[in-house]
Structure formats: structure tokens, C-alpha cells
Backbone as XML, in Angstrom:
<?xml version="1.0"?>
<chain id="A" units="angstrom">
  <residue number="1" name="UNK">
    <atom name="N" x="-15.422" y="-9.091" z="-4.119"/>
    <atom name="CA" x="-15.196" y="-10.306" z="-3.359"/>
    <atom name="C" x="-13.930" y="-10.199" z="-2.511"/>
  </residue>
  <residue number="2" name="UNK">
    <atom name="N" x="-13.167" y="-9.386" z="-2.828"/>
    <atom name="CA" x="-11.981" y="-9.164" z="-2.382"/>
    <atom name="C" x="-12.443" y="-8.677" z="-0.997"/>
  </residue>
  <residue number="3" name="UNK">
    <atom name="N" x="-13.131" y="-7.995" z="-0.768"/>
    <atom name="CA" x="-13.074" y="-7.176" z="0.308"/>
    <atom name="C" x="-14.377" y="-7.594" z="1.043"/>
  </residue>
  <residue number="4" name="UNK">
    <atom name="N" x="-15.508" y="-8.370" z="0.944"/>
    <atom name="CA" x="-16.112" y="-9.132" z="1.759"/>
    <atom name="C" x="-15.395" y="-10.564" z="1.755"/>
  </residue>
  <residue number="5" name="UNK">
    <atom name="N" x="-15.236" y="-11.077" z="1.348"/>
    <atom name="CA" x="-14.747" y="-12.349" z="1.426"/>
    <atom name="C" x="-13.044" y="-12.874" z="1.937"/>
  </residue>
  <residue number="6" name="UNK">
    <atom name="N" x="-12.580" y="-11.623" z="1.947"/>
    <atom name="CA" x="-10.745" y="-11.533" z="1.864"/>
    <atom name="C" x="-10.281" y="-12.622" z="0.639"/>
  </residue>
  <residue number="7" name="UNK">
    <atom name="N" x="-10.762" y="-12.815" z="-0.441"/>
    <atom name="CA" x="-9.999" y="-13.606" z="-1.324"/>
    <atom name="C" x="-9.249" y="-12.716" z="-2.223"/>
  </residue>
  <residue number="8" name="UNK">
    <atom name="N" x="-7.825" y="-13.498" z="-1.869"/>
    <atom name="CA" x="-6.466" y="-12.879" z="-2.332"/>
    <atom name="C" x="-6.319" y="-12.701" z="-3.748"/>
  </residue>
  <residue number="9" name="UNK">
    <atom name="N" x="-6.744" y="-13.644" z="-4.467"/>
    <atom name="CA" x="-7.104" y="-13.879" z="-5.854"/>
    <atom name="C" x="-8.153" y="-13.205" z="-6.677"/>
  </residue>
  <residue number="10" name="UNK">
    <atom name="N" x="-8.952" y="-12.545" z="-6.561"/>
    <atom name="CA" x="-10.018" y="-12.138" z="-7.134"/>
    <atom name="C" x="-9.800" y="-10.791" z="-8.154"/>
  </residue>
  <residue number="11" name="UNK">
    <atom name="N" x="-10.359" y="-10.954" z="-8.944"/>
    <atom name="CA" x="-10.251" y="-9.417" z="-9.703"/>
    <atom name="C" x="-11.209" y="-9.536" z="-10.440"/>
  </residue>
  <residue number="12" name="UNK">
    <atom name="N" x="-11.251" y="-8.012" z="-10.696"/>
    <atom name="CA" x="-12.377" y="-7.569" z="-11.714"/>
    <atom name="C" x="-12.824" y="-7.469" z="-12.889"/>
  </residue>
  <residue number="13" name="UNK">
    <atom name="N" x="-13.174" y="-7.945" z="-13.608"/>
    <atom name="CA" x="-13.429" y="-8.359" z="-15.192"/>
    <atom name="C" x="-14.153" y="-7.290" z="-15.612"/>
  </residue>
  <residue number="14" name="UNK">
    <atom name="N" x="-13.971" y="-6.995" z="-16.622"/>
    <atom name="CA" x="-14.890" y="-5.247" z="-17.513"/>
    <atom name="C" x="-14.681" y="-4.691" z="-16.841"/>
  </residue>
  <residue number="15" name="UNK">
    <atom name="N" x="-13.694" y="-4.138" z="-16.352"/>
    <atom name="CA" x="-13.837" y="-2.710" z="-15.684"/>
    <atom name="C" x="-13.064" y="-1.954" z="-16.245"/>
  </residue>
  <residue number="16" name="UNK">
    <atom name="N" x="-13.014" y="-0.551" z="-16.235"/>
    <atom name="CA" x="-12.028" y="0.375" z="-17.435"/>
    <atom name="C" x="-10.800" y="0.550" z="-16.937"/>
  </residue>
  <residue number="17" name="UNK">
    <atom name="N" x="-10.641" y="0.770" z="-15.720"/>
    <atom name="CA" x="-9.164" y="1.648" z="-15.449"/>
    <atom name="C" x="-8.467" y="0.682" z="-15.104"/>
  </residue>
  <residue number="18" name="UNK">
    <atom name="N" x="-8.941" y="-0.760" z="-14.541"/>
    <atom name="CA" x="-7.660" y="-1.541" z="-13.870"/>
    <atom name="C" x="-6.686" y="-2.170" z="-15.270"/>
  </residue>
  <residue number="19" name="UNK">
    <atom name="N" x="-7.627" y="-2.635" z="-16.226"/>
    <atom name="CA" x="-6.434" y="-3.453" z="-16.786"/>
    <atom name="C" x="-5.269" y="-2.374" z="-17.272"/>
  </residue>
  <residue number="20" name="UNK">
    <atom name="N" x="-5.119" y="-1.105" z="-17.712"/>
    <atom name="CA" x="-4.945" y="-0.004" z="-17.620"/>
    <atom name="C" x="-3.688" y="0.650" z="-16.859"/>
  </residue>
  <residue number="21" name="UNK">
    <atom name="N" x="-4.100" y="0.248" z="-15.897"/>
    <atom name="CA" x="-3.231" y="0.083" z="-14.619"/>
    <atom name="C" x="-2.497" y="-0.189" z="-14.545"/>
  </residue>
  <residue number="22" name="UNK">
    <atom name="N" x="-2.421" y="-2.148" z="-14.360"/>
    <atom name="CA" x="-1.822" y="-3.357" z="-14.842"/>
    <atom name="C" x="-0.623" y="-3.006" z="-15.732"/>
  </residue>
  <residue number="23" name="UNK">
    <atom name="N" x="-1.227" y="-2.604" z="-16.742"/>
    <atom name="CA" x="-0.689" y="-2.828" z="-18.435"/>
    <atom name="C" x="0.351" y="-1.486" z="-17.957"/>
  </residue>
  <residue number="24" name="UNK">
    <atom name="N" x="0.436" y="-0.221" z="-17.266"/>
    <atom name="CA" x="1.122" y="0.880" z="-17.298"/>
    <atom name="C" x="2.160" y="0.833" z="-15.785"/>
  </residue>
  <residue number="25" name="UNK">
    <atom name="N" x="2.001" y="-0.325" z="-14.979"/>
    <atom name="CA" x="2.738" y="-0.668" z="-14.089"/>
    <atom name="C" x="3.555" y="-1.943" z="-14.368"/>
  </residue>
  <residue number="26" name="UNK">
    <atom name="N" x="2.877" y="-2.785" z="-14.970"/>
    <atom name="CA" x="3.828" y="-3.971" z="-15.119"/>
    <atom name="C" x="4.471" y="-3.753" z="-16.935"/>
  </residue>
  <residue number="27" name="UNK">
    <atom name="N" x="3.921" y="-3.220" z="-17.701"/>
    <atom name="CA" x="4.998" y="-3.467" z="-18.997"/>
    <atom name="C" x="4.634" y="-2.352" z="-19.817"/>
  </residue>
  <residue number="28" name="UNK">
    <atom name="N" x="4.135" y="-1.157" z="-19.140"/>
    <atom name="CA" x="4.585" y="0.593" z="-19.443"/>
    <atom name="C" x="4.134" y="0.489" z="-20.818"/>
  </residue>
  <residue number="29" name="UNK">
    <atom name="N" x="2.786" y="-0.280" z="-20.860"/>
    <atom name="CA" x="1.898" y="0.109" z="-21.901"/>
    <atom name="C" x="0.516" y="1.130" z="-21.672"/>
  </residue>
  <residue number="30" name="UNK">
    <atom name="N" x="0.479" y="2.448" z="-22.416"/>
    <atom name="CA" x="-0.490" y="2.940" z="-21.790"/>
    <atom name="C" x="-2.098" y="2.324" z="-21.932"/>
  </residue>
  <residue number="31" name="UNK">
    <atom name="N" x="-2.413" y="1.379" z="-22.837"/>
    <atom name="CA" x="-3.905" y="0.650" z="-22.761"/>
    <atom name="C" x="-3.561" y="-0.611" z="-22.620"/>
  </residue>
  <residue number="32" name="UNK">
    <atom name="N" x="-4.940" y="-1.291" z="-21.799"/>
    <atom name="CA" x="-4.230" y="-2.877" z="-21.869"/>
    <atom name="C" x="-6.114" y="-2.924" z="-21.842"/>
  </residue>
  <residue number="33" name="UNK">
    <atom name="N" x="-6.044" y="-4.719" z="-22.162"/>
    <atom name="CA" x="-7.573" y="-5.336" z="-22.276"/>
    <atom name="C" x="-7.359" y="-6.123" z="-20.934"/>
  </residue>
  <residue number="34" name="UNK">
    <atom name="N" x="-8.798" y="-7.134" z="-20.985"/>
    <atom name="CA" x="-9.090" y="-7.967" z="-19.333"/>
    <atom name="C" x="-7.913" y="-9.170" z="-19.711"/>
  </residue>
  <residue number="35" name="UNK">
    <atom name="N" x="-7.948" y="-9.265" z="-20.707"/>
    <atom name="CA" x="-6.934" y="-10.338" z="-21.141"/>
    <atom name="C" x="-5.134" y="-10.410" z="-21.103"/>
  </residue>
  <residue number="36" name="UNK">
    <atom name="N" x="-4.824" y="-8.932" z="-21.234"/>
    <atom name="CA" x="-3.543" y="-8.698" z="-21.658"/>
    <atom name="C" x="-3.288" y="-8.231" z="-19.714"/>
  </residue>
  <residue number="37" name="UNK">
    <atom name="N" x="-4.214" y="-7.881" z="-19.354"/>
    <atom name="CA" x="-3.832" y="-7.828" z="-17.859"/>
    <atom name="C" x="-3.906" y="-9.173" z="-16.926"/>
  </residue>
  <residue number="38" name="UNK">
    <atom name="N" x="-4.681" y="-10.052" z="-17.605"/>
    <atom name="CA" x="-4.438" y="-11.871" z="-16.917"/>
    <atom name="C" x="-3.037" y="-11.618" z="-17.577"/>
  </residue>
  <residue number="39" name="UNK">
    <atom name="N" x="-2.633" y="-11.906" z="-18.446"/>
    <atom name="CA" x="-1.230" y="-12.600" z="-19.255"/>
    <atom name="C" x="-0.153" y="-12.166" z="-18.072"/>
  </residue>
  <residue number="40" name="UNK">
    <atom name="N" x="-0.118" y="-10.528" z="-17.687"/>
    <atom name="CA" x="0.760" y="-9.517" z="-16.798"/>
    <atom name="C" x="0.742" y="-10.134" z="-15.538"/>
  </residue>
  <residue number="41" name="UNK">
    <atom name="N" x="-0.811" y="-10.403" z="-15.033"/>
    <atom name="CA" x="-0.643" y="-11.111" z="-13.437"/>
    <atom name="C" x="-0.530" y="-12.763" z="-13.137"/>
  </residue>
  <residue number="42" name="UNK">
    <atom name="N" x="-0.380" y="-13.293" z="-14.556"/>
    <atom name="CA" x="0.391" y="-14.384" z="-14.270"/>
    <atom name="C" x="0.990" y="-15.342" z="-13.309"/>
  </residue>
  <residue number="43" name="UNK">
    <atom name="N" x="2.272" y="-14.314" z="-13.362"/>
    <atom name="CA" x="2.991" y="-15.348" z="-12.322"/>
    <atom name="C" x="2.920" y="-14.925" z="-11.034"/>
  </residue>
  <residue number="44" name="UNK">
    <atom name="N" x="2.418" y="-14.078" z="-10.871"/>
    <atom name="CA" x="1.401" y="-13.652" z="-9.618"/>
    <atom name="C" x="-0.132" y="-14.635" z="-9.182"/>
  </residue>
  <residue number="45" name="UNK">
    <atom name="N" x="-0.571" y="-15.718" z="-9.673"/>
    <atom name="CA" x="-1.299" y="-16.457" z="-9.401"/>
    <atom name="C" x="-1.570" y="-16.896" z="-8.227"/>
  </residue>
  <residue number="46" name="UNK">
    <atom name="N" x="-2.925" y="-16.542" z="-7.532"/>
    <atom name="CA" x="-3.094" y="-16.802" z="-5.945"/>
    <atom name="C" x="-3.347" y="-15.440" z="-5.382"/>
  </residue>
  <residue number="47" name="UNK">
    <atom name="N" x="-2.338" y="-14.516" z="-6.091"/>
    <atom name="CA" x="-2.256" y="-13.152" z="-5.125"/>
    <atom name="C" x="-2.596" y="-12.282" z="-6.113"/>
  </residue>
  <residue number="48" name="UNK">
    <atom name="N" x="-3.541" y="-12.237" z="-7.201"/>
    <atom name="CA" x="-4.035" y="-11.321" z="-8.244"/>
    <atom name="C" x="-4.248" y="-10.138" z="-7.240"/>
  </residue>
  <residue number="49" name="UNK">
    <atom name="N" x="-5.734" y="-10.396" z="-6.592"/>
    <atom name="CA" x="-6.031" y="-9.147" z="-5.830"/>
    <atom name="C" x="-5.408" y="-8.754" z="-4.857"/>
  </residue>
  <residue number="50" name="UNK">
    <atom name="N" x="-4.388" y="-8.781" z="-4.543"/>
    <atom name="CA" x="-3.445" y="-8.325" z="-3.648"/>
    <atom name="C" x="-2.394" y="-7.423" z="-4.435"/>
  </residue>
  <residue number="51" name="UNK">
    <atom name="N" x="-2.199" y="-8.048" z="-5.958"/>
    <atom name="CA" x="-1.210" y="-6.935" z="-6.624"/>
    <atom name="C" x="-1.543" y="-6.391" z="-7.519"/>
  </residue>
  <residue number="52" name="UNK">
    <atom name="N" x="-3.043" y="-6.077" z="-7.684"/>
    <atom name="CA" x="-4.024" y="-4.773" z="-7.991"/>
    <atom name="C" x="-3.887" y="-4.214" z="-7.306"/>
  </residue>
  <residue number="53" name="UNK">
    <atom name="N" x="-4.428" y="-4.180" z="-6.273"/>
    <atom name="CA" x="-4.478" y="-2.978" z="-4.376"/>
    <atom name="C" x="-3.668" y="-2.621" z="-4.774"/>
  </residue>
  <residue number="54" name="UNK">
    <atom name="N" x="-2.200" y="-3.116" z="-4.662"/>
    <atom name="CA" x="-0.971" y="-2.320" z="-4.262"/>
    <atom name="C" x="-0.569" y="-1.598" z="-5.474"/>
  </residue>
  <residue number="55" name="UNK">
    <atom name="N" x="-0.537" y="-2.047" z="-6.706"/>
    <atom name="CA" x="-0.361" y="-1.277" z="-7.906"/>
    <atom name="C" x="-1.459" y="-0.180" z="-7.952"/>
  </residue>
  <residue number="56" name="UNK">
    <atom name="N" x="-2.596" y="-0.339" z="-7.445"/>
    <atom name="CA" x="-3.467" y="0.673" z="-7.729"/>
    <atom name="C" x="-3.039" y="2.011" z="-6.847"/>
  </residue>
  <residue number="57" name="UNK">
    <atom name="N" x="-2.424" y="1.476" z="-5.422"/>
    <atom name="CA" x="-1.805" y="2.049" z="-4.433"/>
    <atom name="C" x="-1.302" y="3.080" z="-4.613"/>
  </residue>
  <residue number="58" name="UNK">
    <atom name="N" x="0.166" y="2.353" z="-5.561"/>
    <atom name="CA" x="1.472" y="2.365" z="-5.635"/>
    <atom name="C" x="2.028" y="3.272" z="-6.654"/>
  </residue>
  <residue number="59" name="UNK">
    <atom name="N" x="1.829" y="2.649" z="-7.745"/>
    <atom name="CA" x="2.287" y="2.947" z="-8.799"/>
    <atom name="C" x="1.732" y="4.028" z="-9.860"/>
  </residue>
  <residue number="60" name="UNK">
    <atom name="N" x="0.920" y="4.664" z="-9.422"/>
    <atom name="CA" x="0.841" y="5.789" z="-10.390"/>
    <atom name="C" x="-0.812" y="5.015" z="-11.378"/>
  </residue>
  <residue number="61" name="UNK">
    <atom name="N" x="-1.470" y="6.455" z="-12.589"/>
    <atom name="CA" x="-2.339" y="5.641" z="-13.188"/>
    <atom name="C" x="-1.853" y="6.361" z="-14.608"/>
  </residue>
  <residue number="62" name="UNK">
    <atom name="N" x="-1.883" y="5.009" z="-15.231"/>
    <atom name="CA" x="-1.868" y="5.175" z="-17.098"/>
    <atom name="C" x="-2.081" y="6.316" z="-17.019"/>
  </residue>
  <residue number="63" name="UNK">
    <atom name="N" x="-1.613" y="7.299" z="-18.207"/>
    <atom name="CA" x="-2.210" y="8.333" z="-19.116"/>
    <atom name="C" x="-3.359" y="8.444" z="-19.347"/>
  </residue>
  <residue number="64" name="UNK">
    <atom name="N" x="-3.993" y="9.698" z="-19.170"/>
    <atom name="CA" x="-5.511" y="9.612" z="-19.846"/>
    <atom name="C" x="-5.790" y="10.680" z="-20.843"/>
  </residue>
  <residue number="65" name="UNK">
    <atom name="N" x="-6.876" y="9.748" z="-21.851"/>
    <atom name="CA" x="-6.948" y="10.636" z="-22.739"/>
    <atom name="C" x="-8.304" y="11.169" z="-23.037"/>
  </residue>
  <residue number="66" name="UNK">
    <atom name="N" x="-8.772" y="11.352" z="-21.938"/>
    <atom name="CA" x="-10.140" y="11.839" z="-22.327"/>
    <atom name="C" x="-9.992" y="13.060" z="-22.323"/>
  </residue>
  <residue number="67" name="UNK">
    <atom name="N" x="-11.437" y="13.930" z="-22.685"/>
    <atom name="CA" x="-11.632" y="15.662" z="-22.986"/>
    <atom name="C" x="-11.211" y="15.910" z="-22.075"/>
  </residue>
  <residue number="68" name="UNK">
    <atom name="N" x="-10.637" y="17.317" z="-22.828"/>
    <atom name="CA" x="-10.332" y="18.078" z="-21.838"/>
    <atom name="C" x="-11.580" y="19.505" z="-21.841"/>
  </residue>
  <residue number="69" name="UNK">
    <atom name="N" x="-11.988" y="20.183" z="-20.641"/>
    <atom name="CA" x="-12.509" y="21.281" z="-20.667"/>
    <atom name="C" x="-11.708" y="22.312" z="-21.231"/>
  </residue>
  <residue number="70" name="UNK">
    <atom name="N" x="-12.428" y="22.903" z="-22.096"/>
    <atom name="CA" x="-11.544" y="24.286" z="-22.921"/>
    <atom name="C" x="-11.631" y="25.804" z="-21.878"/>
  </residue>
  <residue number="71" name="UNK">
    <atom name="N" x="-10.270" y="26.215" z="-21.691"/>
    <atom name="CA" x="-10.038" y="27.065" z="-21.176"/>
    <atom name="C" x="-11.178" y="28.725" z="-21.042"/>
  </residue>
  <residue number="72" name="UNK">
    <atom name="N" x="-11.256" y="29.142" z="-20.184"/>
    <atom name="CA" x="-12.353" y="29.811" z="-19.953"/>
    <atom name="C" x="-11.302" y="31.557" z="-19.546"/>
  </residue>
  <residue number="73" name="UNK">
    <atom name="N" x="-11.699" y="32.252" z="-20.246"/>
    <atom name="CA" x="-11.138" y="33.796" z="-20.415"/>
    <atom name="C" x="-11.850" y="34.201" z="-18.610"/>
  </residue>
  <residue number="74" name="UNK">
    <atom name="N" x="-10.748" y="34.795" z="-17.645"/>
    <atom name="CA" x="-11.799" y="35.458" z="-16.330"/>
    <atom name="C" x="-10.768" y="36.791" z="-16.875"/>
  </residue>
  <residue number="75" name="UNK">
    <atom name="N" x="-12.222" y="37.813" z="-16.537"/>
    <atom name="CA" x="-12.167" y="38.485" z="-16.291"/>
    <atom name="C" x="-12.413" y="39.990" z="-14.763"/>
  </residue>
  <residue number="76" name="UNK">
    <atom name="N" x="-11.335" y="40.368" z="-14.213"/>
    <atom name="CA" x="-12.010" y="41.054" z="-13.209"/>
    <atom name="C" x="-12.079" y="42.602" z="-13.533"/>
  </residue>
  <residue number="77" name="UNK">
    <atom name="N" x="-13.339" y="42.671" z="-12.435"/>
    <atom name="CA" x="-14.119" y="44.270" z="-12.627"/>
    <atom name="C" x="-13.486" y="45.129" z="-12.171"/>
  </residue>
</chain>
């Protein structure tokens, strides 16, 4: 909605990486929920989706901890 509609306010509910985001830009927690990232954009009210963009921008992304691919031996002929 943000981006057909231009509403400044809007954000995304269930989604994995933003609250994430949020939570590792505003209070340098590496997991956050849809909830603990409302509490963070707070006093930002009106301009939610405006300081997603720019944090998503801006600021770097949480730690991740998913698999990693295991290292692969090359060999040349």
C-alpha cells in the first residue's frame, strides 16, 4: 500500500525480515515479533512506512542465522 497508494503509515504484518530489522536498528536486538516492532515504531506514528524504507535503506540487516552451505574441497588438474 505504501507504494501504490503513497500511504506514509503502512506496514507489513507477517513478514520475516522487517520486524527484524526494526528490532536490530532501533534497540540492537537481533529477533523481534510484528508486535515488539509496533512498540519500536511508536513514536514514529503517521510515518511507520517511511521509517521502514529508510531503516531498511540505511541501517544494515539483523544477523542471520540460517544454514550455512558446507565448504566444498576444489581441486585443480
Amino acid at each position: 500500500m505504501r507504494v501504490v497508494r503513497g500511504d506514509p503509515d503502512a506496514v507489513r504484518i507477517g513478514d520475516y525480515h522487517i520486524p527484524n530489522t526494526v528490532a536490530w536498528a532501533l534497540a540492537g536486538e537481533e529477533r523481534g515479533t510484528d508486535e515488539r516492532m509496533l512498540d519500536l515504531l511508536e513514536p514514529y506514528a503517521g510515518q511507520w512506512g517511511r521509517v521502514i524504507q529508510l531503516l531498511e535503506r540505511y541501517s544494515g540487516q539483523a544477523p542471520s542465522y540460517g544454514p550455512k552451505l558446507a565448504q566444498r574441497e576444489i581441486r585443480s588438474q
